[in-house]
N, C-alpha and C positions, 0 to 999 in steps of 0.2 A: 653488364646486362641492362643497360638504361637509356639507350637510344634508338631510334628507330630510320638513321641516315649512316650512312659509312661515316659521316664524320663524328658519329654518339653526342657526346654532352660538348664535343669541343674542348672541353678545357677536362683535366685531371681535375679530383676533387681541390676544393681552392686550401692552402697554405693551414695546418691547425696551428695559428693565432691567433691568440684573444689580443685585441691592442694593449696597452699598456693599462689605460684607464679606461675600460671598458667590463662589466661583465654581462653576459650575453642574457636577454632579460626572456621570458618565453611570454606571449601574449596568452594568458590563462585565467583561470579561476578567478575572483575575484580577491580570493583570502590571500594571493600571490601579493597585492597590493600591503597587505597590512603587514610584510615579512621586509625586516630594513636587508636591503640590498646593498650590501657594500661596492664603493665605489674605485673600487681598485681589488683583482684577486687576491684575496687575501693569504690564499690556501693557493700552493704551487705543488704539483705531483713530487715527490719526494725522491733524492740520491738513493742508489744501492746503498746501504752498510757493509753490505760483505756476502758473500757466496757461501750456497749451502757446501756440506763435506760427506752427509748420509748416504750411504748407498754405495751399491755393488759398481764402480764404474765401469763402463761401456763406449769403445771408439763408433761412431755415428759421421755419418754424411749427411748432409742437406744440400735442399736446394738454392742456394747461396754461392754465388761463384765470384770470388777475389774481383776488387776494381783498383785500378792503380790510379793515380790524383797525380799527373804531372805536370799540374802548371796551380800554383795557386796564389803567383799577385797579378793575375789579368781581371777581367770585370767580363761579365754578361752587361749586354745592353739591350733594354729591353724601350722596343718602340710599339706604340699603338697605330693600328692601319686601320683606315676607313676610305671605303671604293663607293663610288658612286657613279650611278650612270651618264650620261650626258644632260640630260634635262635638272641633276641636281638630286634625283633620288637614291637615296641609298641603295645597295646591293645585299640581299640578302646572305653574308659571307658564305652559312653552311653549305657546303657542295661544292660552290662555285669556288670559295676561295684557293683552296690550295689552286688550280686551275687558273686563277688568275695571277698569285705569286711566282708560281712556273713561271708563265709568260713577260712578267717582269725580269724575272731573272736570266730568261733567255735573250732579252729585248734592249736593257740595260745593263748587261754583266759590268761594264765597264765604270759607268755611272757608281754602282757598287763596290767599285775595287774588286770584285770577283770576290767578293766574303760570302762565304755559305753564313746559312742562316737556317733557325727553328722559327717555325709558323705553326699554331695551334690548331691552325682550321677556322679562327674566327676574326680576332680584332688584336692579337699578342703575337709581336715577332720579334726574335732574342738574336743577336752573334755575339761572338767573341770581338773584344774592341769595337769600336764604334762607325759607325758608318760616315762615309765622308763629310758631309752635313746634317744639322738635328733636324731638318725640315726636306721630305724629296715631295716631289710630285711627277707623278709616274700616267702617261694615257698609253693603253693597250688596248690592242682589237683581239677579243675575244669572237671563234667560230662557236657555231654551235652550244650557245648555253640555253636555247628554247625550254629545255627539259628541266632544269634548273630553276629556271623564274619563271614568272605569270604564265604559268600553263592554258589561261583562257584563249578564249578566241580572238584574233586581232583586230584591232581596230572598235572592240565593243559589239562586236554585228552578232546577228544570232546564227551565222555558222556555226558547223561543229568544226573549229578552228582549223586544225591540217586534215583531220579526220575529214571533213568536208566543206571546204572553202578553196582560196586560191592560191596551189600549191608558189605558186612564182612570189606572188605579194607574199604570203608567209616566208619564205627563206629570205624575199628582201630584208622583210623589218625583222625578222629574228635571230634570221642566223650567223648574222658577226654583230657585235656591239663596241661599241667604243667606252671603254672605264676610266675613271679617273681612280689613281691610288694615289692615298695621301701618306707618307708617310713619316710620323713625329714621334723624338724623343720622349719617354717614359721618365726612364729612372736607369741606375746603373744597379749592379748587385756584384758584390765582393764576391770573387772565387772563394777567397782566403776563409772565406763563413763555415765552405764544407771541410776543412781543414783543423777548424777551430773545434767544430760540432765533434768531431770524431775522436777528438783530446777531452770528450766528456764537457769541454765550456759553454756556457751559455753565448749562442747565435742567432742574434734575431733573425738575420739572411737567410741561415740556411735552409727554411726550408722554401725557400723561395729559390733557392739556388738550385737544389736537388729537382722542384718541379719545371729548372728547364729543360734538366739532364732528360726526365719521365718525357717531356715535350719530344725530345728530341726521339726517344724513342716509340714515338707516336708517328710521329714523321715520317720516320722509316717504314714503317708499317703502312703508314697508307699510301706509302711510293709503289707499295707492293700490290697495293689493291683489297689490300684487309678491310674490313669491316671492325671497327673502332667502338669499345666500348669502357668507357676511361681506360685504364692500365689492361685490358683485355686486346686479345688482337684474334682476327677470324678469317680464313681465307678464304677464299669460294675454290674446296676442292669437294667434289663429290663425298670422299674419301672420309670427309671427317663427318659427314652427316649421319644419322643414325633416326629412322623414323618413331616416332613420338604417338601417331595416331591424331586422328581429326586435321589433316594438314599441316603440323607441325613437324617442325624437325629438331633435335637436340644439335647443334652445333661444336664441334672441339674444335680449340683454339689455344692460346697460351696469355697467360699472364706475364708482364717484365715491370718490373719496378726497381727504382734505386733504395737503399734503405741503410742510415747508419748505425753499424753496430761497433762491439766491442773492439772484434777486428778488425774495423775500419771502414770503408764503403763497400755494400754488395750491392751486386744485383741479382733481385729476388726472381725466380721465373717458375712458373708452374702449370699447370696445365688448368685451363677454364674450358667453361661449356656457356653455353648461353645456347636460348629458343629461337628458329628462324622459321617464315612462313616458308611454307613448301614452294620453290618456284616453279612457276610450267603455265600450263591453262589455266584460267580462271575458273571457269565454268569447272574446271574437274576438281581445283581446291576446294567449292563451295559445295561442292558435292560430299568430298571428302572431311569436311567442315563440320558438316551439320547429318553426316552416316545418313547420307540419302542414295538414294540406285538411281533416281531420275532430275535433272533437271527440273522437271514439273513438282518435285514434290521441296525443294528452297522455299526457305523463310525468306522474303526478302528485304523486310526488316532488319532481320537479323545480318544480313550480308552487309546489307547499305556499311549497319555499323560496324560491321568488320572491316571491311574494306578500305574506308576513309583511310586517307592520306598514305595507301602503300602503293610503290613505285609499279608501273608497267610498260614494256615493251610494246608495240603493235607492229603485225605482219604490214598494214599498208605503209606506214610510214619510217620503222625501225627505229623511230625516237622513242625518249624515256618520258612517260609522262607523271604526274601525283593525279592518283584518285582523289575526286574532290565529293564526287556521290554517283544516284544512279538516278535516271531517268523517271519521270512521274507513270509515261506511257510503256510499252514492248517497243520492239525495235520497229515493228511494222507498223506500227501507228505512231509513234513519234515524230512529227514534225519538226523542219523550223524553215526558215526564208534562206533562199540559194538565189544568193546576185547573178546575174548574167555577166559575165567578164565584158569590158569596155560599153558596158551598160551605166545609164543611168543611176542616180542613187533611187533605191525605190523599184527597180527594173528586177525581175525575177523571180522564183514560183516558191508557193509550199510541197514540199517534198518531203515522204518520209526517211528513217535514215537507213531503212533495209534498200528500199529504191535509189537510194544515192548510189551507195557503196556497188550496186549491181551494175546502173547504169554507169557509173563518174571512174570508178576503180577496179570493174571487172571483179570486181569481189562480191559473188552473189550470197547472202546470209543464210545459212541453210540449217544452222544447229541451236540458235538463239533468236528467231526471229521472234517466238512469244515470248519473251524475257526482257528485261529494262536495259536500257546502254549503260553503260560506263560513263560517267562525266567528268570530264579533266579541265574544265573550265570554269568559270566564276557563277554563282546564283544568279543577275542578270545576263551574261554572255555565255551557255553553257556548250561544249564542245564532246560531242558526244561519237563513239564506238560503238560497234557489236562485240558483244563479250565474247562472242567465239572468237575474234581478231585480236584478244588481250590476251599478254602473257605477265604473271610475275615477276617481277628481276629478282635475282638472287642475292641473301644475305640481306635479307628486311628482319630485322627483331621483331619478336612477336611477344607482345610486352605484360599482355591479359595472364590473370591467372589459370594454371592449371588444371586440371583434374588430376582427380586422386592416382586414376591410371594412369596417367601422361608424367604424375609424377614418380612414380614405382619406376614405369619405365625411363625416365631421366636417370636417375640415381641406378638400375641395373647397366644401363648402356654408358652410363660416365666414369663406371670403378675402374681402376685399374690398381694390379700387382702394383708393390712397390719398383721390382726391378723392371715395368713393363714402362712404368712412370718415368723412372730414372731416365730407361729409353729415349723415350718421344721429346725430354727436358733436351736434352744431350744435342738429337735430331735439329729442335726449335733453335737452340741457341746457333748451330751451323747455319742455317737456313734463315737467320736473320741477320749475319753478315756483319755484324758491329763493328769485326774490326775494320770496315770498308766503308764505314760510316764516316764520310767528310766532320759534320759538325762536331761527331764526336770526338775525333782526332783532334779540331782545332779548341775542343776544349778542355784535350791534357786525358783526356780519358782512355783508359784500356782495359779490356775484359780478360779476366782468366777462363779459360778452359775448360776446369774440374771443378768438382762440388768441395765445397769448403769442410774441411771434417772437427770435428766439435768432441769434445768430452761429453758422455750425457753419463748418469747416476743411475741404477734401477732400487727403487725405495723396496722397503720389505713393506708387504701386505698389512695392516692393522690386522691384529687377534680378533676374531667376533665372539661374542655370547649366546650359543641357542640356547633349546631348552635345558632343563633336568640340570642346569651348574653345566651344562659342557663348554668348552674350548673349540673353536674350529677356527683355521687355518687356510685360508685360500689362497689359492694357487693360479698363478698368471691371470690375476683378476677374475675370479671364477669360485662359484662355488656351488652345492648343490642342500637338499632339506632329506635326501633320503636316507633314511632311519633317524631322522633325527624331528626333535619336536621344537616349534615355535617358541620363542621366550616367554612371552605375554600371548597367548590368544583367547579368543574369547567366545564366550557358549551363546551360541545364536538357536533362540529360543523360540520365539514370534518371529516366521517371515512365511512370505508366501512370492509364486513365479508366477510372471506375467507371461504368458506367448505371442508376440506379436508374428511368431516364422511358422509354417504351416510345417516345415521339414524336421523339427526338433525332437528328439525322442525323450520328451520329460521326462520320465521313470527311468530310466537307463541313467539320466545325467542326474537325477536324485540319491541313487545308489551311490552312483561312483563320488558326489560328494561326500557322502554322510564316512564313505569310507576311504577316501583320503585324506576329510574333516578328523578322521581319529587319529588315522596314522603320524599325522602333525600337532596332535593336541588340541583342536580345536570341536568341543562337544557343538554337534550339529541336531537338532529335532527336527523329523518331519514336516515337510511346508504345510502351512495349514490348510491351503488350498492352491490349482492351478489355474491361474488363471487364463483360459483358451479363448483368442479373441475368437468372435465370431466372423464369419469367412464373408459375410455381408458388409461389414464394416471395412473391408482392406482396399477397396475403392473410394474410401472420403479421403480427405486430405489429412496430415499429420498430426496438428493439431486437434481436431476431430474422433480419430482415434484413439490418441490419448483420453482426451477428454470423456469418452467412452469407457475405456478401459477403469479410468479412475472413480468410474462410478459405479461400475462392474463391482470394482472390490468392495468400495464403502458401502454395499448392499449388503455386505456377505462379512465381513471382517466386523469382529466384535471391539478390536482396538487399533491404534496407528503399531503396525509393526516392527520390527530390527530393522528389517531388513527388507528389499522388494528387488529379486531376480528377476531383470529383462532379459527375453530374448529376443534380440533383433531380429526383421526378416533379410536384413543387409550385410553383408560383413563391412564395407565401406560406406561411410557417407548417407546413413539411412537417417532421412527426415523425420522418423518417431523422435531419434537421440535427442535433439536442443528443446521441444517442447516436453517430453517425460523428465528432463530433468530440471525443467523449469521449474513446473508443476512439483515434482516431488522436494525438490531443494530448497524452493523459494518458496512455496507455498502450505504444504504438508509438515516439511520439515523430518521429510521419511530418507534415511540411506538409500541409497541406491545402486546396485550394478549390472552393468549393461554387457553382456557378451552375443557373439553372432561367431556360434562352433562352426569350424569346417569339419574339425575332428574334433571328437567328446574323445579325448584317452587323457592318462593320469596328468601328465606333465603339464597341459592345458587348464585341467580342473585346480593344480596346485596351484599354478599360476593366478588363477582367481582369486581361489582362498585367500593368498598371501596381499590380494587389493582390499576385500573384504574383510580382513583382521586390522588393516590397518583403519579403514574407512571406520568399523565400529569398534575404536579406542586399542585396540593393541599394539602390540611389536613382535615382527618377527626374528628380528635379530639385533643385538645393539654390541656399539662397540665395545674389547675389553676394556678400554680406558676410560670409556665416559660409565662404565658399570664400577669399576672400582673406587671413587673416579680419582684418575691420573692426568687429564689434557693439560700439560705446560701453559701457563696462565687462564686458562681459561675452567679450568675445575674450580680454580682456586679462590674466585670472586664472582658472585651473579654475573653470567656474559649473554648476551642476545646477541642472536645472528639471525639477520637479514640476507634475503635473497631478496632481487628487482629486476624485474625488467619490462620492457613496454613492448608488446606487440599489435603490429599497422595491418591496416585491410590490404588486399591485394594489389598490385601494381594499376595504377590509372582510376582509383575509387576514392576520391578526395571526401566522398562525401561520406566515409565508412569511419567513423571514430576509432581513435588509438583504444586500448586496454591496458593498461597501468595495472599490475599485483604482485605486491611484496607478501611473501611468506618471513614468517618470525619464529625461531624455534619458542620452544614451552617446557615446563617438568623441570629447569634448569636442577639441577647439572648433567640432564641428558639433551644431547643434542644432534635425534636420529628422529625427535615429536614436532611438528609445525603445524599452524595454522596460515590461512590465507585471507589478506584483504583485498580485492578487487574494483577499479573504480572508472568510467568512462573518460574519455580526453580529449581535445580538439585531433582532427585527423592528422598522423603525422608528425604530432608533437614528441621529441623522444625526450624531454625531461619531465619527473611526474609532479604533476601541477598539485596533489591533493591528501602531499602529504603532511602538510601542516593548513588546516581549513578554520581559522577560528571565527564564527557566526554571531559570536558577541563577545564580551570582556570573560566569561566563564566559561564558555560551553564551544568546543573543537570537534569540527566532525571530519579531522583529517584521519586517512590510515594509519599515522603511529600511536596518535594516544590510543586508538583500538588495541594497538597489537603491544605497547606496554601494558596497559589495563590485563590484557590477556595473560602477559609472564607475570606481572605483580600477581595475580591470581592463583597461579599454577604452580609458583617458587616459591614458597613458604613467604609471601607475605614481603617479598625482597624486589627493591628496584632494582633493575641491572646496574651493576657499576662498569661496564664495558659493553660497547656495542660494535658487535664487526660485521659491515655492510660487505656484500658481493655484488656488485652490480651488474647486468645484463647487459649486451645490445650497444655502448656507447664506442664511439669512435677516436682515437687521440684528438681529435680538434675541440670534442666535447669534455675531456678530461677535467678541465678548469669550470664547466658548469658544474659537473656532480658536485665536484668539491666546495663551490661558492654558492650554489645555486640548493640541490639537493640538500647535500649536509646541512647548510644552515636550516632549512626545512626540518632536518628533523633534530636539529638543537633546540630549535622556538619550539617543537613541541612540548618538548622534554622539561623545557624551562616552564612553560604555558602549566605542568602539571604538578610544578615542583620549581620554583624560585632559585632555589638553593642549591638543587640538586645540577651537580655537571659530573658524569659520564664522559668517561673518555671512550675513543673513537678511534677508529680502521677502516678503510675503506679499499674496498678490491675490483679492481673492475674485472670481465674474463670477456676474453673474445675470442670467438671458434670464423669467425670471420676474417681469415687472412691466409699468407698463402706459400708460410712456411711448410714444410716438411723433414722428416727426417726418417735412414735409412740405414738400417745395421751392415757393418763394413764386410761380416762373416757368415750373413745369414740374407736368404732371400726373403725371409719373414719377415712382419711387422716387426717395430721395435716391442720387447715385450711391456707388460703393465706395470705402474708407477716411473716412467721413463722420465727422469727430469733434467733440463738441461738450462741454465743461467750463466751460461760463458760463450764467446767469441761472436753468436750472433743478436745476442740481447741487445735491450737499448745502452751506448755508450755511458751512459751517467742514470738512468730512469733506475727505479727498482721494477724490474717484472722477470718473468723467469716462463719458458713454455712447461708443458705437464700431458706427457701420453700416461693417465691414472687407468686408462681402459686396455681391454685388449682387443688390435683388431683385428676380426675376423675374415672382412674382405674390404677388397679396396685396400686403399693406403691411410693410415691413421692420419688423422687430424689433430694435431696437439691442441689445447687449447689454451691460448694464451694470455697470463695472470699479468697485470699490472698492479702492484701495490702503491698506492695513490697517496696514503694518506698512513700513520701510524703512531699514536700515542700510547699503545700499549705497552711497545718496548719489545716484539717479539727479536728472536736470533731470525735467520735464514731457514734453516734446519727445522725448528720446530714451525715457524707459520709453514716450509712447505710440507710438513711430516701434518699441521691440520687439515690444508685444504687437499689434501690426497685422502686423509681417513675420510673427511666429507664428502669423497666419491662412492666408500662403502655404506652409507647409511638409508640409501633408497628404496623403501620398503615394496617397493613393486617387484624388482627383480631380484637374481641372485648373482649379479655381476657388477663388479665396480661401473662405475658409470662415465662419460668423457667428460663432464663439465662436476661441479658440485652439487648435492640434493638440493640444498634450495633455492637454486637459479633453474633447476630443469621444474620442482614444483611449481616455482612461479608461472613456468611456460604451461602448464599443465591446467592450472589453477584460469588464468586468462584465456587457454582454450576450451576451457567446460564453461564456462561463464559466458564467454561473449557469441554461445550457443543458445543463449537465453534467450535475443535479440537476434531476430530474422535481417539483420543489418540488406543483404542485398533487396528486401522489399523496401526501403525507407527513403524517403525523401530526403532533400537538405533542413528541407525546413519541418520535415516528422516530429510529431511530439506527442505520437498517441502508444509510445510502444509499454508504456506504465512506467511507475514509478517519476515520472516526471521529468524533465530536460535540463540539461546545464547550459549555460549561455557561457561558452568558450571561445576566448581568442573573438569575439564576433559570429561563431558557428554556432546551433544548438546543438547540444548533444544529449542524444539520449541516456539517461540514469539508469543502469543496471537495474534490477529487483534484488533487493536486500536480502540473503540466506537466513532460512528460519532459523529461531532461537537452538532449536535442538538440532542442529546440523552447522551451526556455523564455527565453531569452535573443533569440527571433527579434519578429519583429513580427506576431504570428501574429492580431494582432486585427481588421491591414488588410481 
């Protein structure tokens, strides 16, 4: 999902190597400077020990299909190309290149020994054995690459290039060119690497190897005419599209990747989606764009910058051009100077570009003439269209974030049954033809057939504790609260409801609180008053409303209360939300919870409660083991568990700062209580810069001294002797930062509060970002909950193991996959994955195991109620008025969060 040309990023993500003597340093914080960075990883991701044995096994398919490796003492040889035009200047590879390599190898088959070859799309081409010499140089007359390069007008003139200039002199100078390709030896790269990788050894090569294999299978893909988005492929068939709303379309396509596992080399394939603009008329996208009926009623501001740089067709000329912008004038007053052919230089008239096209093209403008042209040309040379004569081309990424509806609908029109899945896997892999793949043949490769079938586990459920001493028992990840009462709940005494929604039936929904408030054990009183906005106020802006509201109640409220029930007037996306919790969180230091009912019935209102109990200090359920307490090392000595992850502003918003927040549990030896730190970051940055922050020789204002201070507080007075990290969000190439990077971060803290003190350490990373699956051999259902699998397609030597903890409902489950990084605790197999499964039941918001662990989804939760605080899409790069004050990051400023009040920051406020 990351490019916006059929050829995407060009290259597959690059190699996760850290070099030898390298650790990857991130430009941040200042206190980063004061943390010794070792100059060599010190900390390497860690072998298996051995495979777990718990659990009911279960025969499973994935989408993993056998590769056979029959050649492995030949070499990949990888040369670097660079094309240049005749005058010396480079060629812009993307587009053109495959297009030019064709033609090479059409041109010179012979020259090349007739060796197939992988081309990336940009500057990297690989064969098997080497090419006759390490130096070629190759000239080739390319037809028609106009559309490709310098889209302006020729010659510099203020035609509007083909659009209106001189069609003969334009196909002269454009449409064949002569290229020079150069093309020189790189490097060689051992077969024998993927060979070695797969015997579990250590291969520098291999993954340099494996991404020419991914190459090759790009290759093919765009032979086919797919639209390319790294390991993604996307075809232009109607068929797969599926509308989105506002001109977008959801795109289906497949994923293929090579991947080494236990049994050897797979290839991994799966079914991908990606966003594509709608193609067709212009004029009817920006209609559909911006949910207008007319033409006349476009922002065209807002078009301009939609539009930039996607590809169009045109009726008069049938070439493809790149939008560059749009005209300052409408089409009927836009000007520019039209040469007389065999004219003088200087010889010819101002013309506008509706009179052109009438007079010069017989194409009279009839639907666009009060609207701006199309400009495919340069700021001084601009080559301008009537946008009724523009069309889309199809399979442009549409790379902007979505709306909440655009995403609902994504995820409704992208689920598929598992066996519907299985299907279209089956379909993709016929229909891309590998075994008919030259390069892949000449490099010993062969695909199997069928999906690779796996042993997987199903773990027993963790016993939970409701109220009254009882036992409850869940079933296929599931459970429910009726007739039964909360553990810990708590008696909400002081609160009162705000009404922001004019549709709400407050009395109705106070009832049915206070009486499913019993039924659960939670003593509820009377709200002390409602607070009904006034119907004058729902026309100011958000901030304003609140503000309003919140002096509404300090008029009326004799103290700061429990509690403060919003009703939203939104169910989605309602702009009260980030300022009311600003204000109440950060400033007040009042709870708060926000619902917007479609339905007020029981199951809704429980659902609240069970946010609300947790929010002010309860539990609604905990596990039997951490209540007796029994957890295999982890009862048995003070243990803090961290959750982290970093979440980035929307695709193309550089200037939208990261959010960095780790939750910590608390209460030790329960570990169902957390608290959350939260902290801002340069854009983009996925290691957290701020967790060891020291501002002088005493005083650390990172998030972990926070969040030990917090457990030394809450655990009878006990520093952790064990800390086990869950990390969010990171990718194997980043593995070696956590570990070198992170962890020592939060060792110096640890040291920074305590000399003496060293805490041993675990470290987990989880990732729901990949694109495994798995599929029961005897049932058309999801695999059921606790599904664990750590055989045949795990990493060859890594310790990590996948985990279906959830049950899916629809769609095909997403396992999400544990990397164990790092472990001085000493765990078995069996008990770390018997922990991080019971830590899918401890989520006090629902009553369902969850697909990742509690305090990695907190953390997500925690970052998105927080970085609501900050109107982020109003701020400038260089903003600094949003309070709380700016960090100066990496060279960016970032704005500083607002610090959670004293009486609320210690709660579970993210429930």
């Amino acid at each position: 999902m990351e490019s916006s040309n059929p050829e995407g990023d060009g290259l597959p993500p690059p190699p996760p190597i850290i070099p030898p003597n390298v650790v990857p340093i991130v430009a941040e914080e200042k206190s980063l400077d004061l943390i010794k960075k070792p100059s060599t990883p010190k900390r390497v991701p860690m072998t298996r020990p051995g495979i777990g044995s718990k659990g009911q096994r279960i025969p499973l398919l994935t989408n993993h299909f056998k590769v056979a490796v029959n050649k492995s003492d030949g070499y990949f040889f990888h040369y670097s190309i660079a094309m240049l035009y005749e005058d010396g200047t480079p060629v812009d590879g993307k587009g053109i290149g495959r297009k030019v390599l064709d033609k090479v190898k059409e041109t010179y088959g012979s020259e090349l020994e007739h060796k197939e070859f992988a081309y990336d799309g940009e500057k990297s081409l690989f064969t098997v054995g080497p090419l006759p010499r390490n130096r070629l140089d190759f000239l080739v007359v390319l037809d028609d690459i106009s559309s490709t390069r310098r889209t302006g007008s020729p010659g510099g003139s203020s035609n509007p290039g083909e659009s209106a200039g001189d069609m003969k002199r334009v196909k002269k100078q454009f449409q064949s060119k002569t290229l020079k390709v150069q093309v020189n030896f790189a490097t060689k790269i051992p077969m024998q690497a993927i060979v070695n990788a797969l015997r579990g050894q250590d291969s520098e090569h291999f993954q340099e190897a494996v991404r020419v294999l991914d190459i090759i299978l790009r290759q093919n893909a765009a032979k086919q005419g797919c639209l390319l988005v790294r390991q993604s492929f996307f075809h232009n068939n109607p068929r797969n599209f599926a509308e989105l709303g506002a001109g977008v379309l959801g795109c289906r396509g497949f994923h293929s990747s090579f991947r080494a596992t236990q049994g050897g080399l797979s290839l991994n394939m799966d079914v991908s989606t990606t966003m594509i603009v709608k193609p067709g008329p212009v004029l009817n996208f920006l209609m559909e764009n911006q949910n207008v009926k007319t033409p006349y009623q476009i922002d065209w501001i807002k078009a301009k910058r939609m539009l930039k740089n996607l590809r169009i067709t045109t009726y008069s000329s049938k070439m493809e051009y790149k939008i560059t912008g749009l005209s300052d004038k409408p089409c009927k007053e836009q000007r520019f100077f039209l040469k007389t052919k065999k004219g003088q230089d200087g010889d010819g008239e101002e013309i506008t570009v509706s009179n052109y096209f009438a007079e010069y093209k017989h194409l009279p403008v009839r639907d666009s003439a009060d609207f701006p042209c199309i400009n495919v040309g340069k700021p001084k040379s601009p080559s301008y269209f009537p946008l009724e004569l523009c069309n889309l081309v199809s399979l442009q990424r549409y790379t902007k974030a979505l709306s909440s509806l655009q995403r609902a609908s994504l995820v409704e029109k992208s689920r598929q049954k598992p066996q519907e899945r299985m299907s279209v896997l089956r379909d993709a892999l016929k229909t891309s033809k590998y075994d008919a793949d030259l390069m892949l043949r000449s490099s010993g490769i062969s695909i199997g057939a069928d999906f690779v079938q796996v042993e997987g586990r199903v773990l027993s459920a963790p016993k939970l504790k409701v109220g009254d001493g009882q036992d409850f028992f869940p079933r296929n990840g599931r459970w429910n609260f009726n007739n039964k009462k909360l553990i810990q709940p708590v008696k909400i005494e002081r609160w009162a409801i705000c009404n922001f929604s004019a549709r709400c039936d407050t009395r109705y929904l106070v009832n049915n609180m206070l009486k499913c408030g019993e039924m659960k054990g939670i003593v509820i009183n009377d709200p002390f008053f409602v607070f009904e906005e006034n119907n004058q106020n729902r026309r100011d802006p958000a901030p304003v409303r609140v503000d309003k509201m919140i002096e509404y109640i300090k008029s009326k409220l004799p103290g700061p209360p429990q509690l403060l029930l919003c009703i939203l007037p939104e169910r989605k996306n309602s702009d009260i939300y980030g300022p009311w919790k600003r204000r109440n969180l950060s400033e007040l230091g009042i709870v708060t919870q926000c619902i917007a009912p479609a339905k007020l019935n029981d199951q809704y209102i429980t659902n609240v409660l069970l946010k609300i109990n947790a929010k002010l200090g309860g539990m609604n359920s905990l596990l039997q083991v951490e209540h007796s307490p029994s957890i295999p090392l982890v009862s048995k000595c003070p243990t803090l568990i961290l959750g982290m992850d970093v979440s980035h502003g929307s695709p193309g918003r550089s200037d939208v700062p990261s959010i960095a927040a780790v939750v910590s549990s608390r209460n030790w030896p329960l570990i169902s209580r957390y608290r959350a730190a939260v902290r801002t970051q340069s854009p983009k940055v996925e290691m957290i810069a701020s967790l060891f922050k020291p501002v002088s020789d005493k005083e650390d204002a990172g998030i972990i001294r926070e969040l030990l201070l917090d457990f030394y507080a809450t655990s009878n007075s006990r520093k952790p002797d064990q800390i086990i990290i869950f990390r969010d969000g990171v990718s194997e190439s980043q593995f070696n930062q956590v570990l070198n990077l992170e962890l020592d971060q939060i060792i110096q803290a640890c040291k920074f509060l305590d000399e003496s003190w060293s805490p041993k350490f675990m470290v987990i990373v989880a990732q729901k970002n990949h694109h495994t699956k798995f599929f029961q051999t005897s049932s058309t259902e999801n695999v059921p909950a606790g599904t664990i699998i750590d055989n045949k397609v795990c990493h060859p030597k890594n310790n990590d193991f996948y985990l279906c903890s959830h049950a899916g409902m629809i769609g095909t489950t997403r396992p999400t996959h544990y990397h164990v990084l790092y472990d001085e605790l000493g765990f078995s197999a069996d008990d770390l994955q018997e922990l991080v499964h019971s830590l899918s039941y401890v989520y006090q918001r629902s009553t369902t195991a969850i697909s990742v662990v509690a305090p990695i989804c907190y953390a997500h939760l925690a970052a998105a109620q927080i970085s609501q605080f900050i109107k982020f899409d109003d701020m400038s790069e260089t903003s600094s008025s949003h309070g709380g004050g700016v960090t100066v990051a990496g060279g960016v400023a970032v704005p500083e969060l607002p610090r959670l009040h004293a009486n609320v920051i210690n709660s579970m406020f993210f429930c």
